[in-house]
N, C-alpha and C positions, 0 to 999 in steps of 0.2 A: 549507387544509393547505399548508404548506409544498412549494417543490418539493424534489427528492431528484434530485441530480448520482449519472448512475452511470459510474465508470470504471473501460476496460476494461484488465484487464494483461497484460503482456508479460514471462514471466518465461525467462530465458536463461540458455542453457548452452552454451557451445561455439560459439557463433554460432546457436545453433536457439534455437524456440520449443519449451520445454516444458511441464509443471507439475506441479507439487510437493506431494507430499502431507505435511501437517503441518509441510513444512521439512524434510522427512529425504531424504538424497541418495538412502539404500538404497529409497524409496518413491518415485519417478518416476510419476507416475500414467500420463503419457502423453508419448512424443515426438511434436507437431505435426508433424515436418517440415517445419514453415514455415518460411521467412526473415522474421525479426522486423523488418525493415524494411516485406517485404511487407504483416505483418500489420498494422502500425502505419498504413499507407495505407489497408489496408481500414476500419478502426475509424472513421479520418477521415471515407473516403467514406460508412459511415455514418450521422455524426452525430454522433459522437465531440467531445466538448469538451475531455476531456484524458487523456492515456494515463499509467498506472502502470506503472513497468520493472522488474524485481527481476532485477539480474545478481548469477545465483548463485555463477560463477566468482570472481567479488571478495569475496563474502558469505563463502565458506568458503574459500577460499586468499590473499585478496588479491590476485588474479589482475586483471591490466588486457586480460586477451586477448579484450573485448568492447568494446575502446573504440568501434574503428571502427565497430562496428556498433551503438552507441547514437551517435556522434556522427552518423551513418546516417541511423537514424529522428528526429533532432531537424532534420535536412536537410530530412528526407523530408513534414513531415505541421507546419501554421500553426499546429496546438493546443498549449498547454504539455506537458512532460515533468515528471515526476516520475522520481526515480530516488534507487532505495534497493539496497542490498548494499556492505558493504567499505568505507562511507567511516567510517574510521577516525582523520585526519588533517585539520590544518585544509589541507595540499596537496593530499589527496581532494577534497576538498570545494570547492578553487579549480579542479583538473584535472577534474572531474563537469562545473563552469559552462561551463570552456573547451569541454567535450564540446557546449556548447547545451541544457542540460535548463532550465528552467523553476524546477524545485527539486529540493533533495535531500532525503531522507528519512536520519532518523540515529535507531538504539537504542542498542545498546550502547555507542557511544564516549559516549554523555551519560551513562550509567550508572560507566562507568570514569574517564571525565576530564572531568569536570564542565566544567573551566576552559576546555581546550579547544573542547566544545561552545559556550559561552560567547564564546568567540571566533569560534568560527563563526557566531553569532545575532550578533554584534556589529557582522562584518564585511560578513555577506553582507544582514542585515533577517531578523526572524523570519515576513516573508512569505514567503522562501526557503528556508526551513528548517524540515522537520516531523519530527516526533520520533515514532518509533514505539513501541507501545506492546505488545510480542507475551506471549501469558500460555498459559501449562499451570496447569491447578488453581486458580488465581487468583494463581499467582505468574508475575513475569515472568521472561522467558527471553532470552538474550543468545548474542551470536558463534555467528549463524546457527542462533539456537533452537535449540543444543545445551547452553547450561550454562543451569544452575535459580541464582538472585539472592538467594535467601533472602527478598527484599521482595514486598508485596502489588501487584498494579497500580494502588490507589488511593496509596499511600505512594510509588511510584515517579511516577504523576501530579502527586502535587503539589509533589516535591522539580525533575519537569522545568518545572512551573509557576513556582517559584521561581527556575529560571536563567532563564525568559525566552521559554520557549515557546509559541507560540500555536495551533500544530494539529498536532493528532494524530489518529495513526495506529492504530487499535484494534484488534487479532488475536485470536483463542483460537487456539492455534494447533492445537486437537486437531480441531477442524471444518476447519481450512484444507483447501481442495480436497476434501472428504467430500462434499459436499453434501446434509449431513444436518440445514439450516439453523443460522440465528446467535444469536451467543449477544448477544442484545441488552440483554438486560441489564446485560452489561459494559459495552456500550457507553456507556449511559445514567451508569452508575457513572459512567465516565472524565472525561462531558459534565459531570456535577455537580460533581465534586470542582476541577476546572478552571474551570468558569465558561466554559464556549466550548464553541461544538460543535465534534462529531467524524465523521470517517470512520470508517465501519464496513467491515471484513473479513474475510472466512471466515466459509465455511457459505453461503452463497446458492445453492439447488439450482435452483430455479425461480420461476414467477413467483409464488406465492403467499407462498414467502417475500422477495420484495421489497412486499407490499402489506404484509406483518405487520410489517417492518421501518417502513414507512413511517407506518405506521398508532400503533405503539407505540412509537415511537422521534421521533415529530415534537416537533421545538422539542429536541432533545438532538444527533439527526445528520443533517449535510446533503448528505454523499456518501455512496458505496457502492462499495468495490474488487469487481470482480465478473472473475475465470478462468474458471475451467472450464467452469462452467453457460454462458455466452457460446460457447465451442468447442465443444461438446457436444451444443448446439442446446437447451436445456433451454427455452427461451423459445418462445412461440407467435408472435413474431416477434422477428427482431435488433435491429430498432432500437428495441430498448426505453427507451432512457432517453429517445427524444425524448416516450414516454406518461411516462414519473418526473418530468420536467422540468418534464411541465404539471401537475405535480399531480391528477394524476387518476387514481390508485389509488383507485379506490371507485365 
């Protein structure tokens, strides 16, 4: 069996760690408290191989009042960054690198301006570049999982397969932060239509659904975004992914 990367996220607001239920501002499921640089050290210490960021300020206002504090934890912690929210622009997406992230993550600008997305896989490598993929009902949802697309997530997969994408980001967004497990089948969907695997996110309440993910989803997805269950202690131990890494769910 395949191993299965799990990484932990970092989603921010204000300079805090919070997180976010379904993507909806009015649904904060919990303020951390934390300083997301701090957290991004602990993740490291760890075991941590690479941390997801989701700055929400940028994601719904275009807001850059996180910079400091992702160019922070890209200081702060050897493992790549990913970081998704607000890049909109192929300037987003040059000022994200300046910040140090590792890679960005992009949906709706590749849904709205194709071309530009396109110039951003052109310039930056579609090794730097992942396309997220977030869905209600089976349709995908855009500019901060508040507008509904008309299109399906397998018709939106393979229009971003066609500009050039190579990994994705796979949401339901009605489990995000619920921890009422994942909708794995999606994922699986995304993995086939595309020809590549994918990361899986939303809905991982505990450790049994990280074995059914593993279990039913091998040879489709090779990561795991995992929140809340990680803060929440859902796991019989933290350092879970260094048991997902080795393959040895079962």
């Amino acid at each position: 069996m395949a191993k299965l990367l799990v990484i932990p996220s970092i989603d921010i607001i204000d300079g805090r760690t919070v997180r976010i239920v379904q993507g909806i501002p009015e649904l904060h499921c919990a303020d951390y408290g934390s300083d997301p640089v701090e957290m991004a050290m602990i993740w490291r210490a760890e075991n941590a191989k690479c941390i997801h960021v989701v700055d929400f300020n940028a994601s719904w206002h275009h807001s850059h009042a996180n910079d400091n504090v992702i160019h922070n934890i890209c200081e702060s912690v050897i493992i790549p960054v990913e970081l998704g929210g607000g890049i909109s622009t192929f300037e987003d997406a040059k000022l994200a690198f300046e910040l140090g992230v590792a890679r960005i993550v992009i949906g709706t600008l590749a849904f709205m301006n194709p071309r530009e997305f396109i110039k951003i896989l052109e310039h930056f490598t579609p090794n730097k570049v992942v396309a997220a993929i977030d869905v209600i009902d089976k349709e995908v949802v855009t500019r901060g999982r508040k507008v509904r697309t008309g299109i399906t997530a397998t018709e939106f997969a393979k229009r971003l397969k066609e500009l050039g994408a190579e990994r994705y980001i796979v949401t339901d967004v009605q489990t995000n932060g619920m921890l009422s497990g994942p909708n794995i089948e999606l994922s699986k969907q995304i993995a086939e239509v595309t020809e590549r695997k994918v990361t899986h996110s939303g809905g991982i309440g505990g450790y049994p659904d990280l074995i059914k993910l593993q279990l039913e989803a091998d040879g489709y997805v090779d990561s795991v975004i995992i929140g809340r269950a990680l803060y929440e202690n859902k796991f019989p131990c933290q350092k879970i992914w260094r048991v997902a890494e080795a393959g040895i769910f079962n």
